[in-house]
VONUSE-267301 format. One record per residue (C-alpha): residue number from 0; z, x, y; residue in three letters. Coordinates in steps of 0.05 Angstrom, whole numbers, m for minus. Example, Ala and Ser with C-alpha at 12.3 -4.5 7.8 and 13.67 -1.06 7.14 Angstrom:
BEGIN
@k=0 w=156 u=246 v=m90 r=ALA;
@k=1 w=143 u=273 v=m21 r=SER;
//
This chain:
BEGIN
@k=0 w=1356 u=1650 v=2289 r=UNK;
@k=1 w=1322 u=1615 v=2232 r=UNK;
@k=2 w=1368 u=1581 v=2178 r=UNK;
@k=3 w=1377 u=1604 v=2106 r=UNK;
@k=4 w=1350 u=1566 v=2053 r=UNK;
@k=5 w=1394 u=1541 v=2001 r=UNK;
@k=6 w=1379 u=1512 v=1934 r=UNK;
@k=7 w=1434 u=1473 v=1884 r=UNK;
@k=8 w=1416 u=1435 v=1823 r=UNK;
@k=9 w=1467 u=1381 v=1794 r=UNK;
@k=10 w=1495 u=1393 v=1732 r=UNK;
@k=11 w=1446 u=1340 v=1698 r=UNK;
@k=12 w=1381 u=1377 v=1731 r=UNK;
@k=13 w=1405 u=1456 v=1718 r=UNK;
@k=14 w=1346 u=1471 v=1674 r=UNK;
@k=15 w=1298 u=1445 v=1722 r=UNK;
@k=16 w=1325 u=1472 v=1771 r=UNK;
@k=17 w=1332 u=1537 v=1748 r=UNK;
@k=18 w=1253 u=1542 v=1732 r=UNK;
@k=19 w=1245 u=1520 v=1814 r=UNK;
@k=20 w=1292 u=1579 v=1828 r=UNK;
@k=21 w=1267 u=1618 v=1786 r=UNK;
@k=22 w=1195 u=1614 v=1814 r=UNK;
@k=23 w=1221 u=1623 v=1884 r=UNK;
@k=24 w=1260 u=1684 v=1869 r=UNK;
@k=25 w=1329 u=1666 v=1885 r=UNK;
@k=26 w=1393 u=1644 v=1858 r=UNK;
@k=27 w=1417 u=1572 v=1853 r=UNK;
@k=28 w=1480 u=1567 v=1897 r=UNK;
@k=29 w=1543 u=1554 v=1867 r=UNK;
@k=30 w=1578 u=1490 v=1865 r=UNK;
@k=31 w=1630 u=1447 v=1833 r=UNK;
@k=32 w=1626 u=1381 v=1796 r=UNK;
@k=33 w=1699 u=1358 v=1787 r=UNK;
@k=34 w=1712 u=1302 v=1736 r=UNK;
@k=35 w=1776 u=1253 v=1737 r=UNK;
@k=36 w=1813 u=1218 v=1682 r=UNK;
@k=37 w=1796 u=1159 v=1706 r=UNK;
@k=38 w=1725 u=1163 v=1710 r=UNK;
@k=39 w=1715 u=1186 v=1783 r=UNK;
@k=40 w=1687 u=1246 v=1810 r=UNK;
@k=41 w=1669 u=1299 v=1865 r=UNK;
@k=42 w=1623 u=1347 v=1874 r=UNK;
@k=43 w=1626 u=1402 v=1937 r=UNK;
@k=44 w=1586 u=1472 v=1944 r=UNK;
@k=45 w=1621 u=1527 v=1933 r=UNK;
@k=46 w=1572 u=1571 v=1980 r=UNK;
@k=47 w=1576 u=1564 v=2067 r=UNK;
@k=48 w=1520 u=1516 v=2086 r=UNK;
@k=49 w=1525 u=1516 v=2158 r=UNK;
@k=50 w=1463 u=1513 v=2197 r=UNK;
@k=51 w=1419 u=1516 v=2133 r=UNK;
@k=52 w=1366 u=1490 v=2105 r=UNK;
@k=53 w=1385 u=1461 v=2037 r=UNK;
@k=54 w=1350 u=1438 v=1983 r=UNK;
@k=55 w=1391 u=1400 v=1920 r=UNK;
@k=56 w=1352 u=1381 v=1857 r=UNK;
@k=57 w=1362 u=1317 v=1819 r=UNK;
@k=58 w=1316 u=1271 v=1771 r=UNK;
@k=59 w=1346 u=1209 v=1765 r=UNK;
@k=60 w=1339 u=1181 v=1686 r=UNK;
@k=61 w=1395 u=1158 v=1648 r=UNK;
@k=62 w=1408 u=1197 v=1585 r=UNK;
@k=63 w=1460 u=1194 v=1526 r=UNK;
@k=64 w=1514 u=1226 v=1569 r=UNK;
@k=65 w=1502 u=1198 v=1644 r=UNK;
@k=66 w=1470 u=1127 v=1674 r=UNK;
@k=67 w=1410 u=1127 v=1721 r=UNK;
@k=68 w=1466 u=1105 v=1765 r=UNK;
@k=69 w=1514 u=1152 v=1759 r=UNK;
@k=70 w=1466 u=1213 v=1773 r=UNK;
@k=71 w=1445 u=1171 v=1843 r=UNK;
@k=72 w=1510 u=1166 v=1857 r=UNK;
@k=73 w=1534 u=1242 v=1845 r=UNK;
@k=74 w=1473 u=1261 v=1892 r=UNK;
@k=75 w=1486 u=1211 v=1949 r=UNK;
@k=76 w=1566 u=1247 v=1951 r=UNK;
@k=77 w=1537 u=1316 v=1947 r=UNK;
@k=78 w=1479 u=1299 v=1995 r=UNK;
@k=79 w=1539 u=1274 v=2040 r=UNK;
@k=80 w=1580 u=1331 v=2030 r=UNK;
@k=81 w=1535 u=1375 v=2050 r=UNK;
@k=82 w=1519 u=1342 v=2113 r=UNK;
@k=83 w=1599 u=1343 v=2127 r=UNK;
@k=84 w=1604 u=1424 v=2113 r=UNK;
@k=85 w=1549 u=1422 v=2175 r=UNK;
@k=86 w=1485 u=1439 v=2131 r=UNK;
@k=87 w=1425 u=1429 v=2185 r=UNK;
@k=88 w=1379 u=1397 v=2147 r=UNK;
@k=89 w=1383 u=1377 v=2065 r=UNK;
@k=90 w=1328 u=1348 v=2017 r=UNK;
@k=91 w=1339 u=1315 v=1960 r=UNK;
@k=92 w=1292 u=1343 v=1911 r=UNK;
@k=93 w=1284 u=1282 v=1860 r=UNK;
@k=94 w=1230 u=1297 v=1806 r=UNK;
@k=95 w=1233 u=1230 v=1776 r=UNK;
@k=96 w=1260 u=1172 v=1829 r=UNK;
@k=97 w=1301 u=1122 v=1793 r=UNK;
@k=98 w=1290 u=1034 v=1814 r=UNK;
@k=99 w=1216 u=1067 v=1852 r=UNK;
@k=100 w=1182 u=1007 v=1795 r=UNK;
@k=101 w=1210 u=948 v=1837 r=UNK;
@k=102 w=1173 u=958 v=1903 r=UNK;
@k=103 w=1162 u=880 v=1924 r=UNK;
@k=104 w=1180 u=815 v=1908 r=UNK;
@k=105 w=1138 u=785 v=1845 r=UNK;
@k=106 w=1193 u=721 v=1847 r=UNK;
@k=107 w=1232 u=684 v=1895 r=UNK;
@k=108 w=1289 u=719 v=1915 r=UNK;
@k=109 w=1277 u=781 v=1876 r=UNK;
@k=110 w=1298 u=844 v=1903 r=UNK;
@k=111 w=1261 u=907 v=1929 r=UNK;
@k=112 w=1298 u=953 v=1905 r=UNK;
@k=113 w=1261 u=1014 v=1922 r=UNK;
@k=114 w=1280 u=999 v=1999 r=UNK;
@k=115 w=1348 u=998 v=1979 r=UNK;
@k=116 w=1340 u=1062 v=1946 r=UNK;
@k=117 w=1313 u=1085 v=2017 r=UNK;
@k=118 w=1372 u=1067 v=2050 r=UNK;
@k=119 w=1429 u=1099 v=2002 r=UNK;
@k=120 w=1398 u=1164 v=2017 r=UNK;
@k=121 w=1381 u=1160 v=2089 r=UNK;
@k=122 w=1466 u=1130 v=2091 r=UNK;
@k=123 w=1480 u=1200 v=2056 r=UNK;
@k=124 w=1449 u=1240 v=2106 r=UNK;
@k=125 w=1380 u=1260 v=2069 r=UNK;
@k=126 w=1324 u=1282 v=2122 r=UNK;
@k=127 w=1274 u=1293 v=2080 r=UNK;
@k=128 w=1262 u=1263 v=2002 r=UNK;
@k=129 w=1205 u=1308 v=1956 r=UNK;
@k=130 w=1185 u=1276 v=1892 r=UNK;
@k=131 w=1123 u=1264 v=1851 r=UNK;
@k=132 w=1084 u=1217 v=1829 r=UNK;
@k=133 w=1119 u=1143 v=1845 r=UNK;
@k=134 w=1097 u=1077 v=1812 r=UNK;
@k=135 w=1069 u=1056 v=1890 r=UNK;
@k=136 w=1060 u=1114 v=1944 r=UNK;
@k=137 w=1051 u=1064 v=2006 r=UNK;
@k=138 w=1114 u=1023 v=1988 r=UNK;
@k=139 w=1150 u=1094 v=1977 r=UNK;
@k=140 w=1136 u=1116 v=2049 r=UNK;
@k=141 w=1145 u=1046 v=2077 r=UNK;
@k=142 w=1211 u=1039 v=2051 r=UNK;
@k=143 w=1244 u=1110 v=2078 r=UNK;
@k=144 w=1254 u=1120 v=2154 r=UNK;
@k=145 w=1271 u=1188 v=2136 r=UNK;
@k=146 w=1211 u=1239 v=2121 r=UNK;
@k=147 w=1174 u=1232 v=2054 r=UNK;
@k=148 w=1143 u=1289 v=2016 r=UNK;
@k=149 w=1103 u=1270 v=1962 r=UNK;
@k=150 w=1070 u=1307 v=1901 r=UNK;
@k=151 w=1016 u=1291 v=1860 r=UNK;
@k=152 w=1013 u=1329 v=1779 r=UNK;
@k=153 w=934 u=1316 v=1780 r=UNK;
@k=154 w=931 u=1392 v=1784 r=UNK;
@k=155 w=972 u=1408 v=1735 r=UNK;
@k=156 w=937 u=1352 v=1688 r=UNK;
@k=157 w=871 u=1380 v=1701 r=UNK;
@k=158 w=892 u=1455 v=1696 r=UNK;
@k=159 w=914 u=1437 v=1618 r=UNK;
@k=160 w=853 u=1387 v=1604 r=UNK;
@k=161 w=787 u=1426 v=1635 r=UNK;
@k=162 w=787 u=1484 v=1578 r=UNK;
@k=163 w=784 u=1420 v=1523 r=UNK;
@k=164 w=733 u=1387 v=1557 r=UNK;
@k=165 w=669 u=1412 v=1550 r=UNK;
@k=166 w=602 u=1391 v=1590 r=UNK;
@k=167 w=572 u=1362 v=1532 r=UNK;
@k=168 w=634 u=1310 v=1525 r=UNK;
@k=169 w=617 u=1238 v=1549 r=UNK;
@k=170 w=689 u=1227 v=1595 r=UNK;
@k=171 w=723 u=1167 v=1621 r=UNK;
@k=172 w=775 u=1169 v=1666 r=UNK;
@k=173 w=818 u=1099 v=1650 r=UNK;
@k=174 w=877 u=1065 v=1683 r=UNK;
@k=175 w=915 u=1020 v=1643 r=UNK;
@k=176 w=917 u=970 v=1687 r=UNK;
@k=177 w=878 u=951 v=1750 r=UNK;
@k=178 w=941 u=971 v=1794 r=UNK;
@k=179 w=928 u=1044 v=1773 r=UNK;
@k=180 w=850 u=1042 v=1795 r=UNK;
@k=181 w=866 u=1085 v=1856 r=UNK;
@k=182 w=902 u=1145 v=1818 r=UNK;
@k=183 w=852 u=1139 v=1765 r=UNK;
@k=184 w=796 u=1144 v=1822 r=UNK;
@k=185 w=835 u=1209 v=1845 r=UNK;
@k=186 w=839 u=1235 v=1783 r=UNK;
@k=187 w=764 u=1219 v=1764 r=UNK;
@k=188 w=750 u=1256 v=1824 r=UNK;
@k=189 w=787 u=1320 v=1819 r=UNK;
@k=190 w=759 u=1326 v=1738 r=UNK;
@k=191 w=690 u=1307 v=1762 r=UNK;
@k=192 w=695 u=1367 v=1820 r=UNK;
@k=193 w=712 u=1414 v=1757 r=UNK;
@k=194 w=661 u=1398 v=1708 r=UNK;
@k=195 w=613 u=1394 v=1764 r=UNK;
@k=196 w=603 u=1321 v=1732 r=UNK;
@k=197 w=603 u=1254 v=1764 r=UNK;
@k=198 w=660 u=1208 v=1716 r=UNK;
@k=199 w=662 u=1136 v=1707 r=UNK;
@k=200 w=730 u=1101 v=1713 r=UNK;
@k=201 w=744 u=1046 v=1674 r=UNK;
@k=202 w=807 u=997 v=1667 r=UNK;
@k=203 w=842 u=961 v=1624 r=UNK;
@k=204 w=871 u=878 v=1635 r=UNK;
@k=205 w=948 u=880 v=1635 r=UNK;
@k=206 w=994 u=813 v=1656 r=UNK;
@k=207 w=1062 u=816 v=1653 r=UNK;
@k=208 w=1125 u=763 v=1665 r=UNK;
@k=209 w=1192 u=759 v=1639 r=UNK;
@k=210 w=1186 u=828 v=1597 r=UNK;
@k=211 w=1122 u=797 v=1562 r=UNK;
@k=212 w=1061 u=847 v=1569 r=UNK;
@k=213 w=996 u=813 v=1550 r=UNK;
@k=214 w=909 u=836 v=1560 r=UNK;
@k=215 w=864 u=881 v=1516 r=UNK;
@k=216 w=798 u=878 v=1547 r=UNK;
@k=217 w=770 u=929 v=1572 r=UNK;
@k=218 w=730 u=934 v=1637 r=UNK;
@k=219 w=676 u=989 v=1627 r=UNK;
@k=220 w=636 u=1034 v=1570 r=UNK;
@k=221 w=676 u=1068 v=1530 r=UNK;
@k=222 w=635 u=1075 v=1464 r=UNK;
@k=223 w=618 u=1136 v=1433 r=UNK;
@k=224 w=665 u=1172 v=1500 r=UNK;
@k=225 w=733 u=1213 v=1501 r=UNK;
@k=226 w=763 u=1170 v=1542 r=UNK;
@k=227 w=834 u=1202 v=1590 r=UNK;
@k=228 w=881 u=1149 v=1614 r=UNK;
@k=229 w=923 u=1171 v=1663 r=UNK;
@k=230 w=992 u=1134 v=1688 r=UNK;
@k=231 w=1047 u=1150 v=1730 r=UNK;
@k=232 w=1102 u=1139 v=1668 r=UNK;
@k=233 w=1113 u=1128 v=1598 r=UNK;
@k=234 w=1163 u=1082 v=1592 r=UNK;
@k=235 w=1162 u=1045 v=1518 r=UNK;
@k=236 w=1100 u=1079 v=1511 r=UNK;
@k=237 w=1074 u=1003 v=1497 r=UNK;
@k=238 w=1027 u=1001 v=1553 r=UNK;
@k=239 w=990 u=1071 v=1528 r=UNK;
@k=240 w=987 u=1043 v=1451 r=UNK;
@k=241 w=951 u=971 v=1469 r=UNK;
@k=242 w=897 u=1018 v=1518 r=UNK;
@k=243 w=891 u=1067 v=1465 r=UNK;
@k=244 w=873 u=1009 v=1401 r=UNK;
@k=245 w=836 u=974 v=1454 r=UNK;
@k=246 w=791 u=1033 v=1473 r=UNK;
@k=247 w=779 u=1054 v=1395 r=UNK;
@k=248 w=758 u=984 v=1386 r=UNK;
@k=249 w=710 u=985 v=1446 r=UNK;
@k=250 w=676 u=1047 v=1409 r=UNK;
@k=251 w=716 u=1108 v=1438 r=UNK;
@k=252 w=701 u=1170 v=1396 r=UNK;
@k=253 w=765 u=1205 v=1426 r=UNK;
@k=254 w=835 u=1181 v=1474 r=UNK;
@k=255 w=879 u=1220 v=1503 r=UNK;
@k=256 w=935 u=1202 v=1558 r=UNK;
@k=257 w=963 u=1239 v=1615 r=UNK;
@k=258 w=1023 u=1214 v=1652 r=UNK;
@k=259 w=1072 u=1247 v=1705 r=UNK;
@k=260 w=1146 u=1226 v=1677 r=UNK;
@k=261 w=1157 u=1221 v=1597 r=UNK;
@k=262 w=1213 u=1168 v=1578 r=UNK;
@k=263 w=1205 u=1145 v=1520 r=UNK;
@k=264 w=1252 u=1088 v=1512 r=UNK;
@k=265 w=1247 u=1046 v=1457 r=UNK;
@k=266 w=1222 u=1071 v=1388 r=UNK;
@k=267 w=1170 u=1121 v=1401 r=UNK;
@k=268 w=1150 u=1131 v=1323 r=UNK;
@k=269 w=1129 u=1055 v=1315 r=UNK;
@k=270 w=1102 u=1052 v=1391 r=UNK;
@k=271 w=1059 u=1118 v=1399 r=UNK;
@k=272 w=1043 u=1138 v=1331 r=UNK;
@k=273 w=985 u=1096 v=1339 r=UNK;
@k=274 w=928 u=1134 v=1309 r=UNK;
@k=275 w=878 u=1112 v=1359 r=UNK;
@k=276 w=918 u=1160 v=1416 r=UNK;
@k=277 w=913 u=1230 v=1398 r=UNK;
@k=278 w=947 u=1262 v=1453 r=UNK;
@k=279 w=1000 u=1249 v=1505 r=UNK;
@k=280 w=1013 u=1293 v=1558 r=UNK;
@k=281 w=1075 u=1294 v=1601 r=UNK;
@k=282 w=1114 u=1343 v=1655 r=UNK;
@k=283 w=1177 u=1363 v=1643 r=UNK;
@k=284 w=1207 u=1313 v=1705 r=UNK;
@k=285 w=1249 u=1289 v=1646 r=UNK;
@k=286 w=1263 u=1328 v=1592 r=UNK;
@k=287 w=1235 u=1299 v=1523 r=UNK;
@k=288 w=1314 u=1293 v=1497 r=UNK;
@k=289 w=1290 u=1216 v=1465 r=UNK;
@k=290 w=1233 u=1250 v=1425 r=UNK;
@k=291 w=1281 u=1300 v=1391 r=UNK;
@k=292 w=1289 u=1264 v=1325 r=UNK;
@k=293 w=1212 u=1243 v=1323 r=UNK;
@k=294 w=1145 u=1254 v=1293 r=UNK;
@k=295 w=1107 u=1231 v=1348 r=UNK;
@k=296 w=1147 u=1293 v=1396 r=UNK;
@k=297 w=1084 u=1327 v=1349 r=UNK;
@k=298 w=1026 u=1291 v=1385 r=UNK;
@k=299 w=1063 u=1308 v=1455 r=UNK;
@k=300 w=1060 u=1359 v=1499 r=UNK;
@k=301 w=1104 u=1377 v=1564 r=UNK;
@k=302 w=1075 u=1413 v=1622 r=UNK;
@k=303 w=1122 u=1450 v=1677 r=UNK;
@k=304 w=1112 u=1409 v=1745 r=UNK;
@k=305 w=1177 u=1466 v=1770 r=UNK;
@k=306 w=1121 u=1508 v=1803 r=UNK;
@k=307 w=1091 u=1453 v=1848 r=UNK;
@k=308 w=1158 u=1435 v=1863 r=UNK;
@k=309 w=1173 u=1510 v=1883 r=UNK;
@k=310 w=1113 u=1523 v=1924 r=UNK;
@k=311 w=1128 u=1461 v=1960 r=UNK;
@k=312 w=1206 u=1471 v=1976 r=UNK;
@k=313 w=1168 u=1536 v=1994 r=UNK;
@k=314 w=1122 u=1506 v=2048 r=UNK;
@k=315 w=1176 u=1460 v=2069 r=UNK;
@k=316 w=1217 u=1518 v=2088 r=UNK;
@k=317 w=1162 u=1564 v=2121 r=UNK;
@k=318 w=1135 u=1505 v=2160 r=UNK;
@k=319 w=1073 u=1510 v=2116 r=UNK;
@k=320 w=1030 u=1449 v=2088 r=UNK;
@k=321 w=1052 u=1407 v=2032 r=UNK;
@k=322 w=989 u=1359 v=2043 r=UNK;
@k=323 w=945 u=1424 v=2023 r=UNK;
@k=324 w=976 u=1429 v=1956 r=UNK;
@k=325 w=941 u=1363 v=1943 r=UNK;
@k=326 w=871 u=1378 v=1952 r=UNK;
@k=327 w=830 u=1402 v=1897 r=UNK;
//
């Protein structure tokens, strides 16, 4: 008899996770999260898991109410109790994956903290992690033992750009820095098949050490082009505002950026109000809480990734292919 699938979303993730459900057709199964006086907690579904396939939704971010930490640790105790209550197989469905930046050591004795990561959830009982988009694919699937589903929003990127980009616009696909040639290169690709267009990619120098971010040169012709970077985050935005000046003074008639998670720490209205980037262009992996109280939230624009995500969990269920959703 084939298992049910189930679908919860944490507390933190409900309005993601509603837009998943809601493209699937179903309801999100009830559960409890149970705070203590003294700061503890539980979580538990309220809903008969046995010998079901269950999915449970969670971007890990830290916002003005919870730490990056504390949402990893209410999934790992829900992932676990839903192992206990006999569930046969759960994912954690993590839209943006928290500590996925420190994937090797860049000092002696620094920590890899994305293998860590690895290990909390396969200690919970996770078989299967789905995400998007992580700062380093390979050292993602070389740090899980457990399976690895990964999704890419190039799609939904080029979905929103194509209709603004006409054939008679010069375009440069850009990384910001040469450790994001590949997904640039992927990108480049996927726009080029669309416009029927061969791209050029082009890069930007970035060093960093101790916090310090330093390199404006850019490596290939820009002038007179709308140039599209493309990243996997926006952080302090920093990193977008130096490419953006830098490209405008190389001769770039037009800049846009595209990147998968949105956020925005820092002061957004002094980092991305830079004139030189018209356009930034983010999923909704993280909601845009940090831009409420901005002007730049104007220049900004959120995409829904919760349709990939549901045609995936989807897949994942039927036994259909998640590498399909992919290709171009």
């Amino acid at each position: 008899m084939k298992s049910i699938m189930k679908i919860f979303a944490l507390h933190n993730s409900r309005g993601f996770g509603e837009l998943v459900a809601n493209e699937l057709g179903v309801a999100l199964g009830e559960h409890e999260e149970r705070e203590f006086e003294d700061g503890e907690h539980k979580s538990r579904p309220l809903e008969n898991v046995r010998n079901q396939d269950v999915f449970v939704i969670q971007s890990l971010y830290s916002d003005y109410e919870k730490s990056v930490n504390d949402k990893l640790c209410r999934l790992l105790f829900f992932l676990s109790a839903l192992k206990d209550a006999s569930a046969r197989r759960v994912t954690a469905v993590v839209p943006y994956l928290c500590y996925a930046r420190k994937d090797r050591k860049t000092k002696p004795r620094d920590p890899v903290t994305t293998r860590y990561i690895a290990r909390l959830f396969e200690a919970a009982g996770a078989d299967c992690i789905l995400t998007i988009d992580v700062h380093n694919i390979q050292a993602f699937q070389n740090a899980f033992r457990c399976t690895t589903e990964h999704l890419e929003a190039k799609k939904i990127f080029a979905d929103f750009l194509i209709p603004q980009l006409t054939t008679d616009d010069a375009i440069v696909i850009m990384s910001p820095d040469i450790g994001g040639i590949k997904r640039a290169e992927q990108f480049q690709q996927s726009i080029s098949k669309r416009l029927n267009q061969e791209l050029p990619v082009a890069f930007m120098e970035k060093y960093r050490s101790s916090g310090e971010v330093w390199g404006e040169k850019v490596a290939g012709d820009v002038k007179g082009k709308t140039v599209v970077i493309i990243d996997d985050l926006v952080s302090s935005g920093g990193t977008l505002a130096r490419a953006g000046v830098a490209c405008k003074r190389a001769g770039a008639k037009k800049v846009l950026a595209v990147a998968t998670h949105g956020i925005f720490t820092g002061e957004p209205d002094k980092t991305l109000q830079e004139e030189s980037l018209q356009q930034i262009i983010v999923t909704n992996t993280i909601p845009p809480f940090r831009l409420e109280h901005t002007q730049v939230k104007e220049k900004v624009k959120i995409l829904n990734a919760a349709p990939l995500f549901a045609e995936a969990i989807k897949r994942m269920y039927e036994g259909g292919s998640v590498a399909e959703l992919l290709q171009d």
